[in-house]
C-alpha positions as CSV (number, residue, x, y, z in Angstrom):
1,X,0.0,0.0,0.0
2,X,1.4,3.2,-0.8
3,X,2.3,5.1,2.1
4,X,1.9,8.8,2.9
5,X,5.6,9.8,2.0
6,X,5.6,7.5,-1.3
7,X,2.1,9.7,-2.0
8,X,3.6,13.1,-1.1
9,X,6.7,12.5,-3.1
10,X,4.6,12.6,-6.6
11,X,3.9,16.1,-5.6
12,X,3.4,18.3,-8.5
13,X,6.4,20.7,-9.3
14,X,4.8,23.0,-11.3
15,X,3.5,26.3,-10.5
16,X,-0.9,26.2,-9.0
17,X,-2.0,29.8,-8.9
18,X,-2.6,29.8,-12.7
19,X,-6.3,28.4,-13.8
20,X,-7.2,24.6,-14.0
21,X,-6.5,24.7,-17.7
22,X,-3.2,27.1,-17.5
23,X,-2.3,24.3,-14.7
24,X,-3.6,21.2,-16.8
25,X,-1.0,22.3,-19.8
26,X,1.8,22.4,-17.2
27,X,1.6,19.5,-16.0
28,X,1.5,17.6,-19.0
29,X,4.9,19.0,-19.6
30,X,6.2,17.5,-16.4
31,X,3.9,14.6,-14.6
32,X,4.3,11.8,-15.4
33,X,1.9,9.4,-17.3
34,X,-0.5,12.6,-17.9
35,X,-1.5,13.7,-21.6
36,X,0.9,10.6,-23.1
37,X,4.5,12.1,-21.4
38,X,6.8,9.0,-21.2
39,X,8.3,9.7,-17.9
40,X,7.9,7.0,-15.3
41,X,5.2,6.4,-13.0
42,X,6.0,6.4,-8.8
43,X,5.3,3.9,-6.8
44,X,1.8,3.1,-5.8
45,X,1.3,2.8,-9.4
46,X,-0.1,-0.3,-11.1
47,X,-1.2,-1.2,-14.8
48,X,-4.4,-2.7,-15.0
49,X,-4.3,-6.4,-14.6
50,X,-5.4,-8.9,-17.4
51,X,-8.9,-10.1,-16.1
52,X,-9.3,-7.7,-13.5
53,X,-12.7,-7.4,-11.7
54,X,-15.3,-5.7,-13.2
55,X,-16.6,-4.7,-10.0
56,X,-12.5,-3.1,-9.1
57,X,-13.1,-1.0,-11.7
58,X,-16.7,0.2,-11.4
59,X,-15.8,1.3,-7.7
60,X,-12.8,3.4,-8.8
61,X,-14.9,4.9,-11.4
62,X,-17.8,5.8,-8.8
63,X,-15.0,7.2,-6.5
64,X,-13.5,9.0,-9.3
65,X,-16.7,10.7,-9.7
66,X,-17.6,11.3,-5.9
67,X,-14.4,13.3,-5.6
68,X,-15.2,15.2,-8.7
69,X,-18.4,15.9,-6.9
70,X,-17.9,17.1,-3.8
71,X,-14.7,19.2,-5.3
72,X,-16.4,21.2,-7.6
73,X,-19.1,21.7,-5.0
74,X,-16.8,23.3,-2.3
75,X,-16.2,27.2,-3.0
76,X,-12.6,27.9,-1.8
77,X,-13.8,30.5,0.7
78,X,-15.5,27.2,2.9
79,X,-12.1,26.2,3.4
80,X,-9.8,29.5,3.8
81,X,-8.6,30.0,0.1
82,X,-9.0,33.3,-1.9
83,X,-11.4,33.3,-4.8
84,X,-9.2,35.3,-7.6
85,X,-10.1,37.1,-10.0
86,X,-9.2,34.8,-12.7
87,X,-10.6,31.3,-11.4
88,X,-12.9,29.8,-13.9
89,X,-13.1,26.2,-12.7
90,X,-16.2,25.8,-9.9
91,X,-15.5,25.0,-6.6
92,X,-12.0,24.3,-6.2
93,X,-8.9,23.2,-8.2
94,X,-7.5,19.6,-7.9
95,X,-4.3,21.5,-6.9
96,X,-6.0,23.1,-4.4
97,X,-7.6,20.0,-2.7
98,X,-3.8,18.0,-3.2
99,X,-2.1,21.0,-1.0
100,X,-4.6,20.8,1.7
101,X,-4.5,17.3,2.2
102,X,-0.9,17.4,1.9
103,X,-0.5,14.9,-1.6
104,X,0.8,15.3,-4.8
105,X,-1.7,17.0,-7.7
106,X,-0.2,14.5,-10.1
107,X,-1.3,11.5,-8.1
108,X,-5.0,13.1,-7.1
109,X,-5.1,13.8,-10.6
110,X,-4.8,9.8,-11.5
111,X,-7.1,9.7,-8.4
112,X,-10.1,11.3,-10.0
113,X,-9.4,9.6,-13.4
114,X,-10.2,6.6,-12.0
115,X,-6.3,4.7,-12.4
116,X,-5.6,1.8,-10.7
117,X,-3.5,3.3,-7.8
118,X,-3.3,2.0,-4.2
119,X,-4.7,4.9,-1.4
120,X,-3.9,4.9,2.0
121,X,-6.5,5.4,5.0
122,X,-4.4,8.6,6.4
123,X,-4.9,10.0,2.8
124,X,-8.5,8.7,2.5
125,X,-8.7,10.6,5.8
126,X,-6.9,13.7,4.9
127,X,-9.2,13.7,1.7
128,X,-12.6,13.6,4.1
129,X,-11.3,16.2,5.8
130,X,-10.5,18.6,3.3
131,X,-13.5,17.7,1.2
132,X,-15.9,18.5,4.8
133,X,-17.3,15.2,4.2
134,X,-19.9,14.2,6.9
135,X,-20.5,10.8,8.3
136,X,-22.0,9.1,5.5
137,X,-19.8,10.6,2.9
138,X,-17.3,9.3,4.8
139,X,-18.2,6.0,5.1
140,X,-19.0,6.0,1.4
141,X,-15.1,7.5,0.2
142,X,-13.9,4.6,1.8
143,X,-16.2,1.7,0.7
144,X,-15.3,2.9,-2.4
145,X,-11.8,2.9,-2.0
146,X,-11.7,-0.7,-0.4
147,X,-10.6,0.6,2.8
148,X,-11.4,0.2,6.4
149,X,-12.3,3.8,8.2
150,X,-10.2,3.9,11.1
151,X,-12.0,6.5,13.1
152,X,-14.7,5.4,15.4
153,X,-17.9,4.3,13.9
154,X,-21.1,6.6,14.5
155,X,-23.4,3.1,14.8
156,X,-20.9,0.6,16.7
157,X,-22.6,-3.2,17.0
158,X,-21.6,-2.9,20.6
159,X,-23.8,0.1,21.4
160,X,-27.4,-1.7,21.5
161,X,-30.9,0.3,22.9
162,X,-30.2,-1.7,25.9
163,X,-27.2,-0.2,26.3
164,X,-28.2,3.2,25.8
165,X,-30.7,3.0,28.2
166,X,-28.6,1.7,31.1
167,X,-26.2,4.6,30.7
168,X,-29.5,7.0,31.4
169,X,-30.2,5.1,34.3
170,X,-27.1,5.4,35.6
171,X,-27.6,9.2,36.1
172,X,-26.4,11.0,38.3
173,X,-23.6,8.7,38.1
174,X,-21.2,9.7,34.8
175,X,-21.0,6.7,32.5
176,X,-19.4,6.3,29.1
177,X,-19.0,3.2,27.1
178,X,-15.4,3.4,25.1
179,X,-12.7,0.7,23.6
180,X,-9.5,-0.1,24.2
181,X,-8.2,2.3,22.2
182,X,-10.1,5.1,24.3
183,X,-12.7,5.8,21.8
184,X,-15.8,7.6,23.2
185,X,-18.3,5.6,21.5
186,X,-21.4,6.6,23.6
187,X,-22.0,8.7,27.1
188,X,-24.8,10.1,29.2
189,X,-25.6,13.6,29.7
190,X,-24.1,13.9,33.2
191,X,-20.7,12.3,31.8
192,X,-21.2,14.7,29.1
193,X,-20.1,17.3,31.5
194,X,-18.0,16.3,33.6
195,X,-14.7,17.0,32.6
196,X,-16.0,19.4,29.4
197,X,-18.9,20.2,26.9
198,X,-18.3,16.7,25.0
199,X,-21.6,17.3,23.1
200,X,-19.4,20.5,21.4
201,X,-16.1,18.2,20.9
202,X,-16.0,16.4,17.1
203,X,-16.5,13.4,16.9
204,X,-13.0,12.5,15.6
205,X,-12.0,13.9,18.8
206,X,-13.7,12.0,21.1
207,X,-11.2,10.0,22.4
208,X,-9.6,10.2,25.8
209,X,-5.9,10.3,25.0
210,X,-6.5,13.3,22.7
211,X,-8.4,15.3,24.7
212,X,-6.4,14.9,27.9
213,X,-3.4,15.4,26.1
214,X,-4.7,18.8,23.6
215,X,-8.3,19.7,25.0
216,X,-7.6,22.6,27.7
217,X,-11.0,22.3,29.2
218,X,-10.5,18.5,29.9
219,X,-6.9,18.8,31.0
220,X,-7.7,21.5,33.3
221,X,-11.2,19.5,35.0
222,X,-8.2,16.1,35.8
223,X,-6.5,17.0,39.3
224,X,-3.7,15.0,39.0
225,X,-3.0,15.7,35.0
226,X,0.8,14.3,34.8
227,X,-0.4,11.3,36.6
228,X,-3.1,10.7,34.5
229,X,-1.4,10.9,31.2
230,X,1.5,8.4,32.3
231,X,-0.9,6.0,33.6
232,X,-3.8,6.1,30.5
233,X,-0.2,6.1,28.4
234,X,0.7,3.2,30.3
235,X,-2.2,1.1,29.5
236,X,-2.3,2.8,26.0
237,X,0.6,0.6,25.2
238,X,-0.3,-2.2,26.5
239,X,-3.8,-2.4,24.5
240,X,-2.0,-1.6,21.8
241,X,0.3,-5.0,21.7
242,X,-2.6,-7.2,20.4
243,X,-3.3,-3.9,17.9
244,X,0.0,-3.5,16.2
245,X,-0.8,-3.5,12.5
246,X,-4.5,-1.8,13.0
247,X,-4.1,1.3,10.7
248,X,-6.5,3.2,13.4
249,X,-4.2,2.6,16.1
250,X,-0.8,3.6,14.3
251,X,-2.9,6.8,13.1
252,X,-3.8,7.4,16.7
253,X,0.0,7.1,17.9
254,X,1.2,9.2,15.1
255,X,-1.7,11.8,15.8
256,X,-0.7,11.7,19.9
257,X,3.3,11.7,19.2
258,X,2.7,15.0,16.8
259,X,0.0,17.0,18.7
260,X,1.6,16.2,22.4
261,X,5.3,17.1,23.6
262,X,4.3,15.5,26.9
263,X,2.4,12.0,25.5
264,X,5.7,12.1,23.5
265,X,7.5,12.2,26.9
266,X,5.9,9.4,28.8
267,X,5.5,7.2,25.4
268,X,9.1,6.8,25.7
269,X,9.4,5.4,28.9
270,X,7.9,2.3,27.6
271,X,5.4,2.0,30.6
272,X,3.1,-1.0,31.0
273,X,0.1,-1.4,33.2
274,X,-3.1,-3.0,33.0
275,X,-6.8,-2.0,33.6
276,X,-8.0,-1.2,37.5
277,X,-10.1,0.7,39.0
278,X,-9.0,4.0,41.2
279,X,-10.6,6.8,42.9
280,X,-10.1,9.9,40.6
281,X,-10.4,13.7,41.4
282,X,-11.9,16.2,39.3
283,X,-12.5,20.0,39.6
284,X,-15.6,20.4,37.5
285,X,-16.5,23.7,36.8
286,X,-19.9,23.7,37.1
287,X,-19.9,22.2,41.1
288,X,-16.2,21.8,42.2
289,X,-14.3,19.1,44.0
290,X,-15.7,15.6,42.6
291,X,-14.1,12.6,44.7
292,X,-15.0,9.8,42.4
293,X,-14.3,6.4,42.0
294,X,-13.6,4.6,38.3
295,X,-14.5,1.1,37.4
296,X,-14.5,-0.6,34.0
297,X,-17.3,-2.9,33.3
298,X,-16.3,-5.4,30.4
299,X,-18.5,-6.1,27.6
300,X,-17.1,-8.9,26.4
301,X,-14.7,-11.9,26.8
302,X,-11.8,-9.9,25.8
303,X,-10.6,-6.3,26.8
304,X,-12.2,-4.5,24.1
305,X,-15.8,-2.4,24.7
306,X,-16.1,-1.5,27.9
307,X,-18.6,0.4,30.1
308,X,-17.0,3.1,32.4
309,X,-18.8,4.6,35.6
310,X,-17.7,6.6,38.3
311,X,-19.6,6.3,41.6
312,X,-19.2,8.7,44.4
313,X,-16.8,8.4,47.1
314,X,-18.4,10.5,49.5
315,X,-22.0,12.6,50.5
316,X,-20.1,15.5,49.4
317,X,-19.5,13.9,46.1
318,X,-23.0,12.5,45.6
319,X,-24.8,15.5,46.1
320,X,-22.5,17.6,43.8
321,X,-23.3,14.9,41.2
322,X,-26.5,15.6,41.4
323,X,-25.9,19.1,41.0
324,X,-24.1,18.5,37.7
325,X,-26.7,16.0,36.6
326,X,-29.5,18.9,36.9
327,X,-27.6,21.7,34.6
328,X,-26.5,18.8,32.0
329,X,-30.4,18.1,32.0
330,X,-31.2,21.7,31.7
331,X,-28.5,22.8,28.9
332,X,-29.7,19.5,27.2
Protein backbone atom coordinates (compact mmCIF):
# COMPACT_ATOMS: atom_id res chain seq x y z
CA UNK A 1 0.00 0.00 0.00
CA UNK A 2 1.37 3.18 -0.78
CA UNK A 3 2.26 5.12 2.13
CA UNK A 4 1.92 8.82 2.89
CA UNK A 5 5.64 9.76 1.97
CA UNK A 6 5.57 7.50 -1.29
CA UNK A 7 2.14 9.73 -1.99
CA UNK A 8 3.57 13.10 -1.14
CA UNK A 9 6.75 12.51 -3.13
CA UNK A 10 4.61 12.58 -6.61
CA UNK A 11 3.94 16.10 -5.56
CA UNK A 12 3.38 18.30 -8.53
CA UNK A 13 6.44 20.71 -9.27
CA UNK A 14 4.75 23.04 -11.29
CA UNK A 15 3.48 26.32 -10.53
CA UNK A 16 -0.87 26.23 -9.01
CA UNK A 17 -2.01 29.79 -8.92
CA UNK A 18 -2.64 29.77 -12.68
CA UNK A 19 -6.27 28.45 -13.79
CA UNK A 20 -7.25 24.58 -14.03
CA UNK A 21 -6.50 24.73 -17.73
CA UNK A 22 -3.19 27.06 -17.54
CA UNK A 23 -2.34 24.34 -14.71
CA UNK A 24 -3.59 21.24 -16.85
CA UNK A 25 -0.99 22.34 -19.76
CA UNK A 26 1.83 22.45 -17.22
CA UNK A 27 1.57 19.54 -15.97
CA UNK A 28 1.50 17.56 -19.01
CA UNK A 29 4.95 19.03 -19.63
CA UNK A 30 6.16 17.49 -16.37
CA UNK A 31 3.91 14.65 -14.64
CA UNK A 32 4.29 11.79 -15.37
CA UNK A 33 1.85 9.40 -17.27
CA UNK A 34 -0.47 12.60 -17.91
CA UNK A 35 -1.48 13.70 -21.61
CA UNK A 36 0.86 10.62 -23.12
CA UNK A 37 4.49 12.10 -21.39
CA UNK A 38 6.84 9.03 -21.16
CA UNK A 39 8.27 9.74 -17.88
CA UNK A 40 7.95 6.95 -15.34
CA UNK A 41 5.17 6.40 -12.96
CA UNK A 42 5.98 6.44 -8.76
CA UNK A 43 5.27 3.94 -6.80
CA UNK A 44 1.77 3.13 -5.75
CA UNK A 45 1.34 2.80 -9.39
CA UNK A 46 -0.09 -0.34 -11.12
CA UNK A 47 -1.22 -1.21 -14.85
CA UNK A 48 -4.36 -2.71 -15.02
CA UNK A 49 -4.34 -6.38 -14.63
CA UNK A 50 -5.44 -8.95 -17.41
CA UNK A 51 -8.88 -10.07 -16.10
CA UNK A 52 -9.35 -7.70 -13.46
CA UNK A 53 -12.68 -7.39 -11.75
CA UNK A 54 -15.31 -5.72 -13.24
CA UNK A 55 -16.61 -4.68 -9.95
CA UNK A 56 -12.48 -3.12 -9.09
CA UNK A 57 -13.09 -0.97 -11.67
CA UNK A 58 -16.67 0.15 -11.39
CA UNK A 59 -15.84 1.34 -7.66
CA UNK A 60 -12.84 3.40 -8.76
CA UNK A 61 -14.92 4.91 -11.36
CA UNK A 62 -17.80 5.84 -8.83
CA UNK A 63 -14.98 7.20 -6.46
CA UNK A 64 -13.52 8.96 -9.35
CA UNK A 65 -16.67 10.67 -9.71
CA UNK A 66 -17.58 11.28 -5.93
CA UNK A 67 -14.45 13.30 -5.56
CA UNK A 68 -15.25 15.25 -8.74
CA UNK A 69 -18.37 15.95 -6.90
CA UNK A 70 -17.86 17.13 -3.83
CA UNK A 71 -14.73 19.20 -5.32
CA UNK A 72 -16.42 21.16 -7.65
CA UNK A 73 -19.10 21.71 -5.02
CA UNK A 74 -16.82 23.33 -2.26
CA UNK A 75 -16.23 27.18 -2.96
CA UNK A 76 -12.64 27.93 -1.79
CA UNK A 77 -13.83 30.50 0.74
CA UNK A 78 -15.46 27.16 2.87
CA UNK A 79 -12.07 26.16 3.38
CA UNK A 80 -9.75 29.46 3.75
CA UNK A 81 -8.56 29.98 0.08
CA UNK A 82 -8.99 33.25 -1.91
CA UNK A 83 -11.42 33.28 -4.77
CA UNK A 84 -9.21 35.31 -7.63
CA UNK A 85 -10.06 37.14 -10.01
CA UNK A 86 -9.25 34.75 -12.72
CA UNK A 87 -10.64 31.26 -11.43
CA UNK A 88 -12.92 29.83 -13.86
CA UNK A 89 -13.10 26.16 -12.69
CA UNK A 90 -16.25 25.77 -9.93
CA UNK A 91 -15.53 25.04 -6.61
CA UNK A 92 -11.99 24.28 -6.22
CA UNK A 93 -8.91 23.17 -8.15
CA UNK A 94 -7.54 19.56 -7.88
CA UNK A 95 -4.33 21.54 -6.95
CA UNK A 96 -6.04 23.08 -4.44
CA UNK A 97 -7.62 20.04 -2.71
CA UNK A 98 -3.79 17.95 -3.15
CA UNK A 99 -2.13 20.99 -1.04
CA UNK A 100 -4.61 20.82 1.75
CA UNK A 101 -4.54 17.25 2.19
CA UNK A 102 -0.94 17.42 1.94
CA UNK A 103 -0.52 14.88 -1.56
CA UNK A 104 0.80 15.27 -4.83
CA UNK A 105 -1.72 17.05 -7.70
CA UNK A 106 -0.23 14.45 -10.09
CA UNK A 107 -1.34 11.48 -8.13
CA UNK A 108 -4.96 13.14 -7.06
CA UNK A 109 -5.07 13.80 -10.59
CA UNK A 110 -4.78 9.80 -11.54
CA UNK A 111 -7.08 9.72 -8.40
CA UNK A 112 -10.11 11.34 -10.03
CA UNK A 113 -9.43 9.58 -13.37
CA UNK A 114 -10.21 6.61 -11.97
CA UNK A 115 -6.28 4.73 -12.45
CA UNK A 116 -5.62 1.82 -10.65
CA UNK A 117 -3.46 3.26 -7.81
CA UNK A 118 -3.32 2.04 -4.19
CA UNK A 119 -4.68 4.93 -1.38
CA UNK A 120 -3.95 4.90 2.05
CA UNK A 121 -6.53 5.45 5.04
CA UNK A 122 -4.39 8.64 6.40
CA UNK A 123 -4.88 10.04 2.77
CA UNK A 124 -8.49 8.65 2.47
CA UNK A 125 -8.66 10.57 5.81
CA UNK A 126 -6.87 13.74 4.93
CA UNK A 127 -9.17 13.69 1.74
CA UNK A 128 -12.55 13.61 4.10
CA UNK A 129 -11.34 16.18 5.82
CA UNK A 130 -10.50 18.56 3.26
CA UNK A 131 -13.49 17.66 1.21
CA UNK A 132 -15.89 18.48 4.80
CA UNK A 133 -17.35 15.18 4.22
CA UNK A 134 -19.89 14.23 6.89
CA UNK A 135 -20.53 10.79 8.30
CA UNK A 136 -22.00 9.13 5.51
CA UNK A 137 -19.79 10.63 2.88
CA UNK A 138 -17.29 9.33 4.78
CA UNK A 139 -18.25 5.97 5.08
CA UNK A 140 -19.05 5.99 1.44
CA UNK A 141 -15.07 7.47 0.24
CA UNK A 142 -13.90 4.58 1.82
CA UNK A 143 -16.19 1.69 0.73
CA UNK A 144 -15.30 2.90 -2.40
CA UNK A 145 -11.85 2.90 -2.04
CA UNK A 146 -11.70 -0.69 -0.35
CA UNK A 147 -10.63 0.64 2.77
CA UNK A 148 -11.42 0.20 6.35
CA UNK A 149 -12.25 3.80 8.20
CA UNK A 150 -10.17 3.93 11.10
CA UNK A 151 -12.00 6.48 13.15
CA UNK A 152 -14.72 5.43 15.41
CA UNK A 153 -17.90 4.26 13.93
CA UNK A 154 -21.12 6.60 14.50
CA UNK A 155 -23.37 3.14 14.75
CA UNK A 156 -20.93 0.59 16.72
CA UNK A 157 -22.57 -3.15 17.00
CA UNK A 158 -21.59 -2.91 20.56
CA UNK A 159 -23.84 0.08 21.44
CA UNK A 160 -27.38 -1.72 21.45
CA UNK A 161 -30.87 0.34 22.93
CA UNK A 162 -30.24 -1.72 25.91
CA UNK A 163 -27.19 -0.24 26.31
CA UNK A 164 -28.20 3.17 25.76
CA UNK A 165 -30.69 2.98 28.17
CA UNK A 166 -28.55 1.71 31.07
CA UNK A 167 -26.21 4.60 30.73
CA UNK A 168 -29.53 7.00 31.42
CA UNK A 169 -30.23 5.12 34.27
CA UNK A 170 -27.10 5.38 35.56
CA UNK A 171 -27.61 9.17 36.14
CA UNK A 172 -26.39 11.04 38.29
CA UNK A 173 -23.62 8.67 38.13
CA UNK A 174 -21.22 9.73 34.77
CA UNK A 175 -21.01 6.71 32.53
CA UNK A 176 -19.37 6.35 29.12
CA UNK A 177 -19.05 3.22 27.05
CA UNK A 178 -15.38 3.41 25.14
CA UNK A 179 -12.74 0.69 23.59
CA UNK A 180 -9.53 -0.06 24.18
CA UNK A 181 -8.15 2.35 22.20
CA UNK A 182 -10.06 5.10 24.31
CA UNK A 183 -12.74 5.76 21.84
CA UNK A 184 -15.83 7.59 23.19
CA UNK A 185 -18.25 5.57 21.55
CA UNK A 186 -21.45 6.56 23.64
CA UNK A 187 -22.04 8.73 27.10
CA UNK A 188 -24.78 10.12 29.15
CA UNK A 189 -25.61 13.63 29.69
CA UNK A 190 -24.10 13.94 33.20
CA UNK A 191 -20.65 12.27 31.83
CA UNK A 192 -21.19 14.72 29.12
CA UNK A 193 -20.14 17.32 31.50
CA UNK A 194 -17.98 16.28 33.60
CA UNK A 195 -14.70 17.00 32.56
CA UNK A 196 -16.02 19.38 29.38
CA UNK A 197 -18.86 20.15 26.87
CA UNK A 198 -18.32 16.73 25.04
CA UNK A 199 -21.56 17.28 23.10
CA UNK A 200 -19.43 20.50 21.41
CA UNK A 201 -16.10 18.15 20.90
CA UNK A 202 -16.02 16.45 17.08
CA UNK A 203 -16.50 13.38 16.88
CA UNK A 204 -12.98 12.49 15.61
CA UNK A 205 -11.97 13.92 18.76
CA UNK A 206 -13.73 12.00 21.07
CA UNK A 207 -11.17 9.99 22.35
CA UNK A 208 -9.57 10.17 25.79
CA UNK A 209 -5.86 10.35 24.98
CA UNK A 210 -6.50 13.27 22.66
CA UNK A 211 -8.44 15.25 24.68
CA UNK A 212 -6.36 14.94 27.95
CA UNK A 213 -3.36 15.37 26.14
CA UNK A 214 -4.72 18.76 23.63
CA UNK A 215 -8.27 19.67 24.96
CA UNK A 216 -7.60 22.59 27.74
CA UNK A 217 -11.01 22.34 29.23
CA UNK A 218 -10.55 18.46 29.94
CA UNK A 219 -6.85 18.82 31.03
CA UNK A 220 -7.74 21.49 33.30
CA UNK A 221 -11.16 19.52 35.01
CA UNK A 222 -8.16 16.11 35.77
CA UNK A 223 -6.54 17.03 39.34
CA UNK A 224 -3.73 15.00 39.01
CA UNK A 225 -2.99 15.69 35.04
CA UNK A 226 0.77 14.31 34.79
CA UNK A 227 -0.40 11.25 36.62
CA UNK A 228 -3.14 10.75 34.47
CA UNK A 229 -1.45 10.95 31.20
CA UNK A 230 1.53 8.38 32.26
CA UNK A 231 -0.94 6.04 33.62
CA UNK A 232 -3.76 6.07 30.50
CA UNK A 233 -0.18 6.10 28.37
CA UNK A 234 0.70 3.21 30.26
CA UNK A 235 -2.20 1.11 29.50
CA UNK A 236 -2.33 2.79 25.99
CA UNK A 237 0.65 0.64 25.23
CA UNK A 238 -0.34 -2.24 26.54
CA UNK A 239 -3.85 -2.44 24.53
CA UNK A 240 -2.01 -1.59 21.85
CA UNK A 241 0.30 -5.02 21.70
CA UNK A 242 -2.63 -7.20 20.36
CA UNK A 243 -3.35 -3.90 17.85
CA UNK A 244 0.02 -3.46 16.23
CA UNK A 245 -0.83 -3.54 12.46
CA UNK A 246 -4.54 -1.85 13.03
CA UNK A 247 -4.08 1.27 10.66
CA UNK A 248 -6.50 3.15 13.42
CA UNK A 249 -4.17 2.58 16.06
CA UNK A 250 -0.79 3.60 14.29
CA UNK A 251 -2.86 6.80 13.09
CA UNK A 252 -3.79 7.44 16.72
CA UNK A 253 0.00 7.14 17.93
CA UNK A 254 1.21 9.24 15.06
CA UNK A 255 -1.68 11.84 15.81
CA UNK A 256 -0.70 11.69 19.90
CA UNK A 257 3.30 11.65 19.16
CA UNK A 258 2.68 14.99 16.80
CA UNK A 259 0.00 17.01 18.70
CA UNK A 260 1.60 16.22 22.41
CA UNK A 261 5.34 17.15 23.61
CA UNK A 262 4.34 15.46 26.88
CA UNK A 263 2.38 12.02 25.52
CA UNK A 264 5.74 12.06 23.48
CA UNK A 265 7.47 12.16 26.88
CA UNK A 266 5.86 9.42 28.76
CA UNK A 267 5.49 7.15 25.39
CA UNK A 268 9.07 6.82 25.71
CA UNK A 269 9.36 5.41 28.89
CA UNK A 270 7.89 2.34 27.58
CA UNK A 271 5.38 1.99 30.64
CA UNK A 272 3.07 -0.96 30.99
CA UNK A 273 0.11 -1.44 33.17
CA UNK A 274 -3.10 -2.99 33.00
CA UNK A 275 -6.85 -2.05 33.59
CA UNK A 276 -7.96 -1.23 37.48
CA UNK A 277 -10.06 0.73 39.01
CA UNK A 278 -8.97 4.00 41.22
CA UNK A 279 -10.59 6.76 42.87
CA UNK A 280 -10.12 9.88 40.60
CA UNK A 281 -10.39 13.69 41.43
CA UNK A 282 -11.87 16.23 39.32
CA UNK A 283 -12.47 19.98 39.63
CA UNK A 284 -15.60 20.44 37.50
CA UNK A 285 -16.51 23.69 36.81
CA UNK A 286 -19.88 23.74 37.06
CA UNK A 287 -19.91 22.20 41.07
CA UNK A 288 -16.20 21.77 42.25
CA UNK A 289 -14.34 19.07 43.96
CA UNK A 290 -15.70 15.60 42.59
CA UNK A 291 -14.05 12.61 44.67
CA UNK A 292 -14.97 9.77 42.36
CA UNK A 293 -14.34 6.42 41.98
CA UNK A 294 -13.60 4.60 38.32
CA UNK A 295 -14.49 1.06 37.35
CA UNK A 296 -14.47 -0.62 33.96
CA UNK A 297 -17.26 -2.93 33.25
CA UNK A 298 -16.34 -5.41 30.41
CA UNK A 299 -18.48 -6.11 27.62
CA UNK A 300 -17.07 -8.91 26.38
CA UNK A 301 -14.74 -11.93 26.76
CA UNK A 302 -11.77 -9.85 25.80
CA UNK A 303 -10.64 -6.34 26.79
CA UNK A 304 -12.16 -4.53 24.10
CA UNK A 305 -15.80 -2.44 24.69
CA UNK A 306 -16.15 -1.46 27.90
CA UNK A 307 -18.63 0.40 30.15
CA UNK A 308 -16.96 3.14 32.36
CA UNK A 309 -18.81 4.59 35.57
CA UNK A 310 -17.74 6.55 38.26
CA UNK A 311 -19.63 6.25 41.57
CA UNK A 312 -19.16 8.70 44.37
CA UNK A 313 -16.79 8.37 47.12
CA UNK A 314 -18.40 10.54 49.47
CA UNK A 315 -22.05 12.65 50.47
CA UNK A 316 -20.10 15.50 49.38
CA UNK A 317 -19.49 13.95 46.11
CA UNK A 318 -22.95 12.54 45.63
CA UNK A 319 -24.78 15.47 46.14
CA UNK A 320 -22.49 17.55 43.84
CA UNK A 321 -23.29 14.88 41.17
CA UNK A 322 -26.51 15.60 41.37
CA UNK A 323 -25.89 19.13 41.00
CA UNK A 324 -24.10 18.48 37.74
CA UNK A 325 -26.73 15.97 36.61
CA UNK A 326 -29.54 18.91 36.93
CA UNK A 327 -27.58 21.70 34.63
CA UNK A 328 -26.49 18.76 32.04
CA UNK A 329 -30.39 18.09 31.99
CA UNK A 330 -31.22 21.72 31.68
CA UNK A 331 -28.53 22.77 28.90
CA UNK A 332 -29.68 19.51 27.17
Amino acid sequence: MTTMAEETAVRENGATGATEAAGAQGRAAQAPGISGAPAREPEGVREPESGASRESDIRRHELAAFLRHRREHLTPEQVGLPRGRRRRTPGLRREEVAHLSAVGVTWYTWLEQARDIQVSVQVLDALARTLMLDQNERAHLFQLAGAVDPTPASRCQTITPALLQTLEQLEPLPACIQNSRYDILAYNRTYGRLLCDLDEVPAEDRNCMVLITTNEQWRSSIVMLDESIRLMAAKFRASMAGHLADPAWKMLLKRLRAESEQFREVWERHEVVGSRSKTKFFDNRHVGRLTLVHTDLWLGPGEGPRMVTYAPADEESRERLEKLHAVAVERG
